[in-house]
Chimera marker file (.cmm) of the C-alpha trace (Angstrom):
<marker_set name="trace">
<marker id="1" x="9.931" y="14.032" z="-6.695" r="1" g="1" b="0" radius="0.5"/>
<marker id="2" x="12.498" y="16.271" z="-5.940" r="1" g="1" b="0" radius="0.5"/>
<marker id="3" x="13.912" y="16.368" z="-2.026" r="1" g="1" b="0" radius="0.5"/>
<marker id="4" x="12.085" y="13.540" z="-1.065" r="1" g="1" b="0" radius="0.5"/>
<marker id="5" x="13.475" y="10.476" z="1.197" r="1" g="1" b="0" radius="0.5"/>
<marker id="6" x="12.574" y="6.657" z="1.647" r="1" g="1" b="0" radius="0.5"/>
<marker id="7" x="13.403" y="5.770" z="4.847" r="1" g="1" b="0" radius="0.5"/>
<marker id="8" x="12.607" y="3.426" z="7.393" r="1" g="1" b="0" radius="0.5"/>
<marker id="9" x="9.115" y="3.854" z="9.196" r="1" g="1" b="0" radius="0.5"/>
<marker id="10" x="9.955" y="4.765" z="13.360" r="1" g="1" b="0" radius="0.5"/>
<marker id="11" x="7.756" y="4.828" z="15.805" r="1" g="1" b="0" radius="0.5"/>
<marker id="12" x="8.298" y="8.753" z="16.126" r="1" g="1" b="0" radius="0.5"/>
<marker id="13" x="6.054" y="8.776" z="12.974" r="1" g="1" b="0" radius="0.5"/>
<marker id="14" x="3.179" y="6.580" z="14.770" r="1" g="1" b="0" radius="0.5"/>
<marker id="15" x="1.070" y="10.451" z="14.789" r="1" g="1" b="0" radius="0.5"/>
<marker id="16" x="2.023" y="11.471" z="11.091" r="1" g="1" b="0" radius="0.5"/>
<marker id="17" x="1.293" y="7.508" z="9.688" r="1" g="1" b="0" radius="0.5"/>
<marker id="18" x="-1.737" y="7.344" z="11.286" r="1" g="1" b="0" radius="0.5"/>
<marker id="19" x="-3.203" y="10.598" z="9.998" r="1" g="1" b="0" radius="0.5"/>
<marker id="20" x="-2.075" y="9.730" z="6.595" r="1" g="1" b="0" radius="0.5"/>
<marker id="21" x="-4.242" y="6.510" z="7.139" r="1" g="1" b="0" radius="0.5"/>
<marker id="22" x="-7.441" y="7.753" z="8.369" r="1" g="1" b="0" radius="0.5"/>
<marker id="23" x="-7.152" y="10.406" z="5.602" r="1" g="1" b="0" radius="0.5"/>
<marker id="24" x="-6.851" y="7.574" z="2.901" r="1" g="1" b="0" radius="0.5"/>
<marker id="25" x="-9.400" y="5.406" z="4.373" r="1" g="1" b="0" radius="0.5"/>
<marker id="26" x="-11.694" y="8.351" z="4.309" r="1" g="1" b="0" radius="0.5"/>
<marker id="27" x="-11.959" y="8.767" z="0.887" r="1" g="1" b="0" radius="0.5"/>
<marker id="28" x="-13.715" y="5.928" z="0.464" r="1" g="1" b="0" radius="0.5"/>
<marker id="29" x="-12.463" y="4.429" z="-2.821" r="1" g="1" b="0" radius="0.5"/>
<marker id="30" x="-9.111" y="2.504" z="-2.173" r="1" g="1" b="0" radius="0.5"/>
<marker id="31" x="-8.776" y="1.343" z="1.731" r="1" g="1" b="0" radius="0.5"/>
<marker id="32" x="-11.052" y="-1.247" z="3.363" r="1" g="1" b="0" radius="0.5"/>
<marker id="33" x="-11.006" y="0.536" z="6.912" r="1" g="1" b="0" radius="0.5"/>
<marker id="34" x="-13.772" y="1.880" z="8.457" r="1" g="1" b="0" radius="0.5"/>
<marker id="35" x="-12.744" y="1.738" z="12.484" r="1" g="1" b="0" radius="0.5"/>
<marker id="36" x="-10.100" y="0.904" z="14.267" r="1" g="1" b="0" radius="0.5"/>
<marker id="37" x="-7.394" y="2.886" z="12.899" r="1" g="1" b="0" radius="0.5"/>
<marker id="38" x="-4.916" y="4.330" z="16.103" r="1" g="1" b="0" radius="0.5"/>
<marker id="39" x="-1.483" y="4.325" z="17.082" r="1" g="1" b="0" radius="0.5"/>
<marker id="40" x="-1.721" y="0.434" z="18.084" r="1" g="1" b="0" radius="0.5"/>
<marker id="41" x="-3.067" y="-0.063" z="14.435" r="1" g="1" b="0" radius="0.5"/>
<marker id="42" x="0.148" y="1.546" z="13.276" r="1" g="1" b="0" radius="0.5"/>
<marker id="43" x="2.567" y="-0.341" z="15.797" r="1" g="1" b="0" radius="0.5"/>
<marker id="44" x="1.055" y="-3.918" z="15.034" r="1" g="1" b="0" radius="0.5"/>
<marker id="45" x="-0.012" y="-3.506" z="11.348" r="1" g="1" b="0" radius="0.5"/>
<marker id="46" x="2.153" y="-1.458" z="9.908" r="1" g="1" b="0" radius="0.5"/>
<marker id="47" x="5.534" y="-0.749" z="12.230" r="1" g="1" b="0" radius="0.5"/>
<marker id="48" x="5.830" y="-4.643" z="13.134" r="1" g="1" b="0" radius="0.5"/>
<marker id="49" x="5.577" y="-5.268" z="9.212" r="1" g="1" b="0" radius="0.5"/>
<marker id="50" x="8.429" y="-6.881" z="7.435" r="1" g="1" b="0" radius="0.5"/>
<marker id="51" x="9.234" y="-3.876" z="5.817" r="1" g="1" b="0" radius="0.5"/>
<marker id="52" x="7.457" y="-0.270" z="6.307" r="1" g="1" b="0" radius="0.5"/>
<marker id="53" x="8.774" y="2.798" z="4.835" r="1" g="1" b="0" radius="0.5"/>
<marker id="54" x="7.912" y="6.192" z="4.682" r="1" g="1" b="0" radius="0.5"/>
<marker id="55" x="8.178" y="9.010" z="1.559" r="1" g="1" b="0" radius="0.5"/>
<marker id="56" x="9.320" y="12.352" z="3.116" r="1" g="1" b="0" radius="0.5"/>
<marker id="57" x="10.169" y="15.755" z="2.135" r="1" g="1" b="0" radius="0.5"/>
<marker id="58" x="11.572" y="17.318" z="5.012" r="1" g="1" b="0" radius="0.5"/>
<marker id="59" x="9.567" y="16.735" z="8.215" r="1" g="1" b="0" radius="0.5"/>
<marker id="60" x="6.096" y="16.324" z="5.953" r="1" g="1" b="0" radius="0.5"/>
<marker id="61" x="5.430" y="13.036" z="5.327" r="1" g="1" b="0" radius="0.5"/>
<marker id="62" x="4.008" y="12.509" z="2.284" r="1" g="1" b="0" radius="0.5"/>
<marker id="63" x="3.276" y="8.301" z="1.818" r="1" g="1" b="0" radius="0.5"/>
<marker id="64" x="4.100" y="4.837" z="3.241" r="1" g="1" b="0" radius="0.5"/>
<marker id="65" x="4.035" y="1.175" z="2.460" r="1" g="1" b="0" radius="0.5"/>
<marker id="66" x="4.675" y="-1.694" z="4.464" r="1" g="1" b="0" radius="0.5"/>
<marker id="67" x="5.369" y="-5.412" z="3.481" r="1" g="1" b="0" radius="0.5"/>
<marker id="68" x="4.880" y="-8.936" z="4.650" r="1" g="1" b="0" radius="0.5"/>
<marker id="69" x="4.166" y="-12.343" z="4.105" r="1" g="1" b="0" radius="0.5"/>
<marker id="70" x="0.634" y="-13.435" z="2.307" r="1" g="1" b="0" radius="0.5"/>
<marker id="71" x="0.015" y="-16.726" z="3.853" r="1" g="1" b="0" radius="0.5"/>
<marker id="72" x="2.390" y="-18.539" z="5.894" r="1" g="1" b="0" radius="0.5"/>
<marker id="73" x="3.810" y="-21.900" z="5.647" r="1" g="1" b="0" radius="0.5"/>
<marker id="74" x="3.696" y="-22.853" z="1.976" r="1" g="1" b="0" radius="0.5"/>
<marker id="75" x="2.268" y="-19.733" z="0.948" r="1" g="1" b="0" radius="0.5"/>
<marker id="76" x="5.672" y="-17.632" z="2.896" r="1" g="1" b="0" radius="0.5"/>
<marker id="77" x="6.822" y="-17.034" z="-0.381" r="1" g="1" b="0" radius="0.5"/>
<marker id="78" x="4.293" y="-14.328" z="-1.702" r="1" g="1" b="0" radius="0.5"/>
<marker id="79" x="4.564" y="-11.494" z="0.031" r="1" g="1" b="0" radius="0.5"/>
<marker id="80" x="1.284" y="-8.505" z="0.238" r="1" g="1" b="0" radius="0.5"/>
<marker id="81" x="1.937" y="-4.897" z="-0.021" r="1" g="1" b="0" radius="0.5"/>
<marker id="82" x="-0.427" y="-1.649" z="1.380" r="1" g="1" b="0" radius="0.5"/>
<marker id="83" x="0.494" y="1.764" z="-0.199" r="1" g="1" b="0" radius="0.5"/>
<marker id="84" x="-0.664" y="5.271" z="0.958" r="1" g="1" b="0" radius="0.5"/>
<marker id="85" x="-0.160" y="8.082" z="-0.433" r="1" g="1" b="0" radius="0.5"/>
<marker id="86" x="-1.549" y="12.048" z="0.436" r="1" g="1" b="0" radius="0.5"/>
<marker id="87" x="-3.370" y="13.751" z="-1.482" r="1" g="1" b="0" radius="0.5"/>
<marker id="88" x="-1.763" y="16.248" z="-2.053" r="1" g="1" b="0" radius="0.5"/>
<marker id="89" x="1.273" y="14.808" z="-2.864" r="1" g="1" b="0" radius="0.5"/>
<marker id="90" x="-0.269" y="12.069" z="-5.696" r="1" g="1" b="0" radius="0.5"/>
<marker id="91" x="0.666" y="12.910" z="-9.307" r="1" g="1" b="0" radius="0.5"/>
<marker id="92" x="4.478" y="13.294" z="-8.401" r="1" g="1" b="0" radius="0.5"/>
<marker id="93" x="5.973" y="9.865" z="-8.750" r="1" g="1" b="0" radius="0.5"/>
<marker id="94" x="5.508" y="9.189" z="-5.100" r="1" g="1" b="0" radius="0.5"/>
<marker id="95" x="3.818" y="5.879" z="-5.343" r="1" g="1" b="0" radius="0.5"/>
<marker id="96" x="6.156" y="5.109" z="-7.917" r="1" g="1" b="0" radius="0.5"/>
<marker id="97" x="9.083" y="4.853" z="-5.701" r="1" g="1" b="0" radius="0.5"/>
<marker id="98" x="7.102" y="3.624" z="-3.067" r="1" g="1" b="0" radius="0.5"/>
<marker id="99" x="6.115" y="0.398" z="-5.429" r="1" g="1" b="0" radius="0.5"/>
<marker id="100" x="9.376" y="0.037" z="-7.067" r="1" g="1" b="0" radius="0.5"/>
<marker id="101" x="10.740" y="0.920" z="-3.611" r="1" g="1" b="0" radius="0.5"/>
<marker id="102" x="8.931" y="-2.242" z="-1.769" r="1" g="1" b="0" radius="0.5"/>
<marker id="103" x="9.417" y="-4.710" z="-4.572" r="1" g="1" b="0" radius="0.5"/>
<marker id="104" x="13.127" y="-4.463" z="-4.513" r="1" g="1" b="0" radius="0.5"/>
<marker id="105" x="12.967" y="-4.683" z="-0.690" r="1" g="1" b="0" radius="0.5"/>
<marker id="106" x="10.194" y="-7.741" z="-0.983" r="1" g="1" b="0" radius="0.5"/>
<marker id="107" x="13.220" y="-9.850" z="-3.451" r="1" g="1" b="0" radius="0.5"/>
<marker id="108" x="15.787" y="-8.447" z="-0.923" r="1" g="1" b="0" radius="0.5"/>
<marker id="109" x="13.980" y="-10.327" z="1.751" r="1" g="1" b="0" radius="0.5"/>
<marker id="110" x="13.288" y="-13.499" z="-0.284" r="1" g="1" b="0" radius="0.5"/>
<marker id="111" x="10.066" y="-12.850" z="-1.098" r="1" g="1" b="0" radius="0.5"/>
<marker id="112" x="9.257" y="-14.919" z="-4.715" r="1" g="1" b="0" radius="0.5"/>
<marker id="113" x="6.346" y="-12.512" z="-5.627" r="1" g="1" b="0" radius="0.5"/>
<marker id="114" x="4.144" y="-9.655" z="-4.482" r="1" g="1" b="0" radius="0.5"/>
<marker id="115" x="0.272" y="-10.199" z="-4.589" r="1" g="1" b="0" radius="0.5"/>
<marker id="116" x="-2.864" y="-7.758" z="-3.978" r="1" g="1" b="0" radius="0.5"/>
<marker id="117" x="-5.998" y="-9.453" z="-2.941" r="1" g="1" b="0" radius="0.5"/>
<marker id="118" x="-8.160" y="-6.041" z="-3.330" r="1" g="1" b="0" radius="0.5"/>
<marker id="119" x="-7.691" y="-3.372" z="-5.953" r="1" g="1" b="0" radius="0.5"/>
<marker id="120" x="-10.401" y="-1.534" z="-6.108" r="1" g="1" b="0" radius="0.5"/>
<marker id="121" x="-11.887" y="-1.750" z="-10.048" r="1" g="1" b="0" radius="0.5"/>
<marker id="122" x="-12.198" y="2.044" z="-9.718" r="1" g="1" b="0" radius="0.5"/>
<marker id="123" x="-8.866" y="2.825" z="-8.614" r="1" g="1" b="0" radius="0.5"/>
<marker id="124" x="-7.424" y="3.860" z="-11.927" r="1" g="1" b="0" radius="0.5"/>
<marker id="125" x="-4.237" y="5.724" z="-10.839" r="1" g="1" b="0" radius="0.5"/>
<marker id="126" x="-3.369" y="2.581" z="-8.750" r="1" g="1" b="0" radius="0.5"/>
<marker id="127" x="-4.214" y="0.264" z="-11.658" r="1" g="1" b="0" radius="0.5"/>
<marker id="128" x="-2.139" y="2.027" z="-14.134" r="1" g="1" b="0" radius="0.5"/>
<marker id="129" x="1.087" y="2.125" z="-11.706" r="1" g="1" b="0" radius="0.5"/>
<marker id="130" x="1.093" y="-1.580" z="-10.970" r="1" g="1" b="0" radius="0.5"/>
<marker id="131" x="0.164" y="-2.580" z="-14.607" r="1" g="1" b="0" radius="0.5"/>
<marker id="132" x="3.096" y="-0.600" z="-15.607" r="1" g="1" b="0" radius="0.5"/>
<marker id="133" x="5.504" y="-2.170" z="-13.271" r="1" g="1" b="0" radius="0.5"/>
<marker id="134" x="4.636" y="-5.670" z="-14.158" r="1" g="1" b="0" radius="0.5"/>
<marker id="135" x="1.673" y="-6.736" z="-12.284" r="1" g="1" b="0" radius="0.5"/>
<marker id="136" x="-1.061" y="-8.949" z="-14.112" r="1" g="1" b="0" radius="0.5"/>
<marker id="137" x="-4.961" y="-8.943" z="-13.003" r="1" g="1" b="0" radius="0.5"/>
<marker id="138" x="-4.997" y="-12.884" z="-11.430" r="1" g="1" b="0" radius="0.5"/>
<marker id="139" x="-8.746" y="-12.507" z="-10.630" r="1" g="1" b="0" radius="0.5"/>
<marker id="140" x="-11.849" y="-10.252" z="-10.259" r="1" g="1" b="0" radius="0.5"/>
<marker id="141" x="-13.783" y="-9.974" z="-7.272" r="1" g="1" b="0" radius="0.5"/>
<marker id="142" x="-17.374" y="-9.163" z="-8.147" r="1" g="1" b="0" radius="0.5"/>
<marker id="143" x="-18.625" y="-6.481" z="-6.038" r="1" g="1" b="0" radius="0.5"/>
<marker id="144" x="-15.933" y="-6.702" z="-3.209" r="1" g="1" b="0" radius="0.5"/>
<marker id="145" x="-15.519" y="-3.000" z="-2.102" r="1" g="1" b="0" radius="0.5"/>
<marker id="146" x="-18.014" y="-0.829" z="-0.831" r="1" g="1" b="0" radius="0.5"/>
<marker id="147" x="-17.300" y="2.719" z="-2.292" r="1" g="1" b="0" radius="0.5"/>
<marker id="148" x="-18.605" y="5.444" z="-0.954" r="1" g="1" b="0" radius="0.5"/>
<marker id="149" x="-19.794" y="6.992" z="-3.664" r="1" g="1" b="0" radius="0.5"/>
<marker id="150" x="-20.173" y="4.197" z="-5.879" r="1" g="1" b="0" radius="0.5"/>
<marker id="151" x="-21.664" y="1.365" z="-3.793" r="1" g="1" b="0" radius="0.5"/>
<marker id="152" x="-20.296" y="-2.238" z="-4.804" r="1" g="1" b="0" radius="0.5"/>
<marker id="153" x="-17.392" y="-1.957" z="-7.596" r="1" g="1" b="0" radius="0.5"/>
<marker id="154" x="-15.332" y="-5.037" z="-8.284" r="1" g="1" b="0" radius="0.5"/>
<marker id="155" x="-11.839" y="-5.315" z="-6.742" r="1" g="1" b="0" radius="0.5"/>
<marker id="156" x="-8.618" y="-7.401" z="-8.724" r="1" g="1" b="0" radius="0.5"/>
<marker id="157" x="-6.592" y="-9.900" z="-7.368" r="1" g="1" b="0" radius="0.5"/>
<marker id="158" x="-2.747" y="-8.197" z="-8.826" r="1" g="1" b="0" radius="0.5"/>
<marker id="159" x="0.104" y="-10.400" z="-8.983" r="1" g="1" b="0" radius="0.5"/>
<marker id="160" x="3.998" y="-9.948" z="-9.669" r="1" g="1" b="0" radius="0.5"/>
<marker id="161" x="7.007" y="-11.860" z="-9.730" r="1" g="1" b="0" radius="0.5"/>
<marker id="162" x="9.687" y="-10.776" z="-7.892" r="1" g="1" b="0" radius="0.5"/>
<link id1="1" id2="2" r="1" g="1" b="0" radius="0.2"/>
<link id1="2" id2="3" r="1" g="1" b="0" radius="0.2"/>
<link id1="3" id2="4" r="1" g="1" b="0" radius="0.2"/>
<link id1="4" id2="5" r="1" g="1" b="0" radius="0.2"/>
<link id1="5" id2="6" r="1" g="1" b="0" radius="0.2"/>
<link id1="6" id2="7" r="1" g="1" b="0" radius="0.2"/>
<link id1="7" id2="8" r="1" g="1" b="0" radius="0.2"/>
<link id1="8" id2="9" r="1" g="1" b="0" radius="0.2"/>
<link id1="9" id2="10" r="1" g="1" b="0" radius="0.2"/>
<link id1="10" id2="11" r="1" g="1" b="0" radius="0.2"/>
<link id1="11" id2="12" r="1" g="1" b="0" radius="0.2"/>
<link id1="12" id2="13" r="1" g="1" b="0" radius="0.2"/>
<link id1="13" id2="14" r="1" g="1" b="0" radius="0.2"/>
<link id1="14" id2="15" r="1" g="1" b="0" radius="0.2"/>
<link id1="15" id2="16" r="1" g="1" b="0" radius="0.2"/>
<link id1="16" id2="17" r="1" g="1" b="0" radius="0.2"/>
<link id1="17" id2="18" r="1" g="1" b="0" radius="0.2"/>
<link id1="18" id2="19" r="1" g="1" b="0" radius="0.2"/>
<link id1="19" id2="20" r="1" g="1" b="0" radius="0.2"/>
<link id1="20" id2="21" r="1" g="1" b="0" radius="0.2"/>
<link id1="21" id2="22" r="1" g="1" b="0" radius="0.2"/>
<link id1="22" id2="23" r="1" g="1" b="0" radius="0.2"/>
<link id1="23" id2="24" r="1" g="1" b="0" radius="0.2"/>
<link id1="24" id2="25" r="1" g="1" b="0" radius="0.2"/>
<link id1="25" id2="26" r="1" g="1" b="0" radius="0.2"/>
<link id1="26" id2="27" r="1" g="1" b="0" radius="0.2"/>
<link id1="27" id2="28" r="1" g="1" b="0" radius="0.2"/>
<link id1="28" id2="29" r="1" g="1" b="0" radius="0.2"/>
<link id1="29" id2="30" r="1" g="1" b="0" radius="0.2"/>
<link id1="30" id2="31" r="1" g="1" b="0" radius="0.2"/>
<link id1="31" id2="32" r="1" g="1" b="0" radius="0.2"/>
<link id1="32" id2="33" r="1" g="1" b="0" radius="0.2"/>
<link id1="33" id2="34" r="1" g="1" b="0" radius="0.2"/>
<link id1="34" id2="35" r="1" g="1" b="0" radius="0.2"/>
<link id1="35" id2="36" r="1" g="1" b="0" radius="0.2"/>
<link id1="36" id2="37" r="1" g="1" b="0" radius="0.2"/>
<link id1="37" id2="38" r="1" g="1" b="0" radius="0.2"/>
<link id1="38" id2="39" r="1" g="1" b="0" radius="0.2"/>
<link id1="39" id2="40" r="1" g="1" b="0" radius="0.2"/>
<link id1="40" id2="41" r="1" g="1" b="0" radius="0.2"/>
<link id1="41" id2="42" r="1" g="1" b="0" radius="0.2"/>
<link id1="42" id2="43" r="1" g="1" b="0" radius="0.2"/>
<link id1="43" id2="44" r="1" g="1" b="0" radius="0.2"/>
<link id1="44" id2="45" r="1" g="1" b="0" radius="0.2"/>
<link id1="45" id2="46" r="1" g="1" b="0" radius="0.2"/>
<link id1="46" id2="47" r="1" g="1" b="0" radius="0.2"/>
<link id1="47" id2="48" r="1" g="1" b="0" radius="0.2"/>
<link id1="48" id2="49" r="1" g="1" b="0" radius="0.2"/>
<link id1="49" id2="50" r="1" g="1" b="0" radius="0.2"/>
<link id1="50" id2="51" r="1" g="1" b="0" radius="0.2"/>
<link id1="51" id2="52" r="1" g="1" b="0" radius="0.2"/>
<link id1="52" id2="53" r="1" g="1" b="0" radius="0.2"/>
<link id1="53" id2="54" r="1" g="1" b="0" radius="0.2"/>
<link id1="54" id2="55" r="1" g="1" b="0" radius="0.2"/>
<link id1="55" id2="56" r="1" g="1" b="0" radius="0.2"/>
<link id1="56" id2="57" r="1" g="1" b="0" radius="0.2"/>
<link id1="57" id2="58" r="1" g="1" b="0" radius="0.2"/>
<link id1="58" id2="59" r="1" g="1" b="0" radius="0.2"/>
<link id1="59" id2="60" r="1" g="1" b="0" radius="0.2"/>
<link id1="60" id2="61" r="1" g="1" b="0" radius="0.2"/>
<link id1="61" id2="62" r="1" g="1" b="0" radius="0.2"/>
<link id1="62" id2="63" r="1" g="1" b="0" radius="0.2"/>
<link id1="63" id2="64" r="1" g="1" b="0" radius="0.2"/>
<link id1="64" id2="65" r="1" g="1" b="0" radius="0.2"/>
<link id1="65" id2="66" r="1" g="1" b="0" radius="0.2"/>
<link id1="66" id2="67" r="1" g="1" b="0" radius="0.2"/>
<link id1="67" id2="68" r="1" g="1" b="0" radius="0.2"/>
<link id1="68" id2="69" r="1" g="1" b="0" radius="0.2"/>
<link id1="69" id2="70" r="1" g="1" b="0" radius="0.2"/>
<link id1="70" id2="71" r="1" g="1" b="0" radius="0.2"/>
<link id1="71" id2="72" r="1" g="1" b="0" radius="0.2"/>
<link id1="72" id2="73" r="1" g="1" b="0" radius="0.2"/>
<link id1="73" id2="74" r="1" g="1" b="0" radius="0.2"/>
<link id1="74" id2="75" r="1" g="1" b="0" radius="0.2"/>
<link id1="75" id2="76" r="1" g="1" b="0" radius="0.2"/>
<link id1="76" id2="77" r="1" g="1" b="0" radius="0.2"/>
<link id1="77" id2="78" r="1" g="1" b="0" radius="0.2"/>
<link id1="78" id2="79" r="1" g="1" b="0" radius="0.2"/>
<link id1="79" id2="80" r="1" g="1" b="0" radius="0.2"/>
<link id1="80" id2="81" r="1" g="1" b="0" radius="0.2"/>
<link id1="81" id2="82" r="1" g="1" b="0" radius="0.2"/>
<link id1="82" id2="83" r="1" g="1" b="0" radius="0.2"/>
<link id1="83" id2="84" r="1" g="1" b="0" radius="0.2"/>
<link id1="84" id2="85" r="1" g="1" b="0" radius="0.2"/>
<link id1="85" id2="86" r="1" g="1" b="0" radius="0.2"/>
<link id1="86" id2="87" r="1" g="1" b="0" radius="0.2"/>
<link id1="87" id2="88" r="1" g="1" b="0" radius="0.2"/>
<link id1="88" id2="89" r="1" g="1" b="0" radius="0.2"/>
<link id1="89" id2="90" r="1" g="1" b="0" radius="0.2"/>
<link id1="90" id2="91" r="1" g="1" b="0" radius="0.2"/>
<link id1="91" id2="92" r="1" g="1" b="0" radius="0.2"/>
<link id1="92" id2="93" r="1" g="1" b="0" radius="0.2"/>
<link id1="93" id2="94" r="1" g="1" b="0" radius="0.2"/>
<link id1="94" id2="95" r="1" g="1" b="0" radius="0.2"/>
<link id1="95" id2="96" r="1" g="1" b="0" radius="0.2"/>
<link id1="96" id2="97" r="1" g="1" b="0" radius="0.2"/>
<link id1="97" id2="98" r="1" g="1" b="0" radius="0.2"/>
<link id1="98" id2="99" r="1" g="1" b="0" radius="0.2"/>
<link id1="99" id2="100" r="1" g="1" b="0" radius="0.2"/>
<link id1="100" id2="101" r="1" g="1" b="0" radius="0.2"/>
<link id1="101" id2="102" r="1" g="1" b="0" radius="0.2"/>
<link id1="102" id2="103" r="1" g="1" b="0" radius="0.2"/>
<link id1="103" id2="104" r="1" g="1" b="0" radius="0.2"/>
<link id1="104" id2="105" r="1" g="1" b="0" radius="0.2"/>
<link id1="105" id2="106" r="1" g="1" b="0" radius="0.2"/>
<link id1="106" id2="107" r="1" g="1" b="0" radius="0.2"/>
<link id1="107" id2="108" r="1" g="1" b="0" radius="0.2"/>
<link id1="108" id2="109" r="1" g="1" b="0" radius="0.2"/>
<link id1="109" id2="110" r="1" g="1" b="0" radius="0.2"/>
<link id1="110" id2="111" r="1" g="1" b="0" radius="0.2"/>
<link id1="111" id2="112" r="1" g="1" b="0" radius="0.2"/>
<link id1="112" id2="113" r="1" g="1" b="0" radius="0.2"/>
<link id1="113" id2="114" r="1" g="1" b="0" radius="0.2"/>
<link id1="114" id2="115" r="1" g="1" b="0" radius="0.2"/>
<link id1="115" id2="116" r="1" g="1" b="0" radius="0.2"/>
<link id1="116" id2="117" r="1" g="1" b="0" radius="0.2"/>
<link id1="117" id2="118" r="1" g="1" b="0" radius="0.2"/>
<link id1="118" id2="119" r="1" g="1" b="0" radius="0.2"/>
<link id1="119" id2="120" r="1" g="1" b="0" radius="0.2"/>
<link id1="120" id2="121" r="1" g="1" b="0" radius="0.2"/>
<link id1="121" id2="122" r="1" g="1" b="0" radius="0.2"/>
<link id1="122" id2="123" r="1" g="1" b="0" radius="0.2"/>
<link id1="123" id2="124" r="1" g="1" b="0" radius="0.2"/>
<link id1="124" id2="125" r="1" g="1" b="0" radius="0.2"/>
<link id1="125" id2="126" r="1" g="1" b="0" radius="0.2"/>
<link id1="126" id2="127" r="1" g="1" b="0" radius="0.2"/>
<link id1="127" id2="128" r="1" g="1" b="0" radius="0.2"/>
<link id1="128" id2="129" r="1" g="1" b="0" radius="0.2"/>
<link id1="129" id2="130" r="1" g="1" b="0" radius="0.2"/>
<link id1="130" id2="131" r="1" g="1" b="0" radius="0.2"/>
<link id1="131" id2="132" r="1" g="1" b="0" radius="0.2"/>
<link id1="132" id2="133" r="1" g="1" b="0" radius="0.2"/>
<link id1="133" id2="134" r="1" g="1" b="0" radius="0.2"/>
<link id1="134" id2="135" r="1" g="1" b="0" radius="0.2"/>
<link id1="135" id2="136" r="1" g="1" b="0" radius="0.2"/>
<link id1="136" id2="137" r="1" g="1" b="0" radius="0.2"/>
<link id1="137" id2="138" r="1" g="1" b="0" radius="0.2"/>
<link id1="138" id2="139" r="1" g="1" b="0" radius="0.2"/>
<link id1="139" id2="140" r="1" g="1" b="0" radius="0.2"/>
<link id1="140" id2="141" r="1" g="1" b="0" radius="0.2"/>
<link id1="141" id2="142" r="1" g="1" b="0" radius="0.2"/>
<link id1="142" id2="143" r="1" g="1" b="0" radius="0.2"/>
<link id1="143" id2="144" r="1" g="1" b="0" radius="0.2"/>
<link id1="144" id2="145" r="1" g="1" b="0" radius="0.2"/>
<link id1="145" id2="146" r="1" g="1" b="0" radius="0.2"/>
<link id1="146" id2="147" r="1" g="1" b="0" radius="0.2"/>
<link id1="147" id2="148" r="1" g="1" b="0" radius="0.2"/>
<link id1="148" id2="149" r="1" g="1" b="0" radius="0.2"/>
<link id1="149" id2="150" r="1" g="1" b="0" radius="0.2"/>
<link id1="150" id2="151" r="1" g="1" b="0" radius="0.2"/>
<link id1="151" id2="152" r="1" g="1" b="0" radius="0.2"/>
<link id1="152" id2="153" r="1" g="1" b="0" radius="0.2"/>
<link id1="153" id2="154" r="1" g="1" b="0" radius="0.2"/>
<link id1="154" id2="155" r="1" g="1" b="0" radius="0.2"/>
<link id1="155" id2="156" r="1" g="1" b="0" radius="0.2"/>
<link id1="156" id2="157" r="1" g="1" b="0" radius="0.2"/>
<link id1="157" id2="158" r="1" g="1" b="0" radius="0.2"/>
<link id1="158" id2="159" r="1" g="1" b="0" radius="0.2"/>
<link id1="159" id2="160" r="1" g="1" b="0" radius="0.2"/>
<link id1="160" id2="161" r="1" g="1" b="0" radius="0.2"/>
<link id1="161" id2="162" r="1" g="1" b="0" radius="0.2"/>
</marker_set>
């Protein structure tokens, strides 16, 4: 993971997110989207987040996360995370210091624990990363995600405390 930076998502990067995003989401097998992913996407969802951060190496940007509260009220405690991560840059230890990354920045905030309400069953990369940094499977959802190439897998509710 040589030369790369964590940094604070800017709107300057609304072009570079975004493409990251649809690129993601087209795969088919980890991202819920199917429409509606554009620069105001990016500003509300992602750039207004509690916390959003970017993985650079040089001008390339090569992931992103953001962070924010779960539920609110009585549920403000548990915070939800969304990682992304190119392609061509997986394999590297990228969404390793993206994860460990956002969970330090989640308990900076306050945050008592991170949840995931849909990991896809299929996801194995994913799966293996946050079992390894603590997270526990609080629930399957049977048939949750429609993969592309799979049709209906099962998707895990993931849950860590902070």
């Amino acid at each position: 993971m040589s030369s790369v930076a964590l940094r604070a998502a800017a709107p300057a990067d609304t072009a570079a997110m975004l493409a990251l995003l649809q690129t993601v989401a087209a795969e088919g097998d980890a991202l819920p989207f199917l429409e509606g992913l554009d620069g105001d996407f990016i500003a509300s969802q992602w750039l207004r987040a509690a916390g959003c951060v970017v993985a650079c190496r040089g001008a390339v940007l090569l992931g992103m996360y953001r962070y924010g509260t779960i539920m609110p009220g009585r549920g403000s405690h548990i915070c939800t995370a969304t990682f992304a991560v190119s392609p061509d840059a997986r394999g590297q230890g990228i969404g390793r210091a993206l994860v460990t990354h956002c969970l330090d920045a989640a308990k900076a905030a306050g945050y008592q624990a991170m949840q995931f309400n849909q990991v896809v069953s299929t996801n194995h990369a994913a799966l293996a990363l946050y079992r390894s940094l603590g997270f526990i499977e609080a629930g399957c959802i049977p048939a949750a995600f429609r993969h592309d190439q799979l049709g209906y897998v099962d998707a895990y509710v993931m849950y860590r405390r902070l």
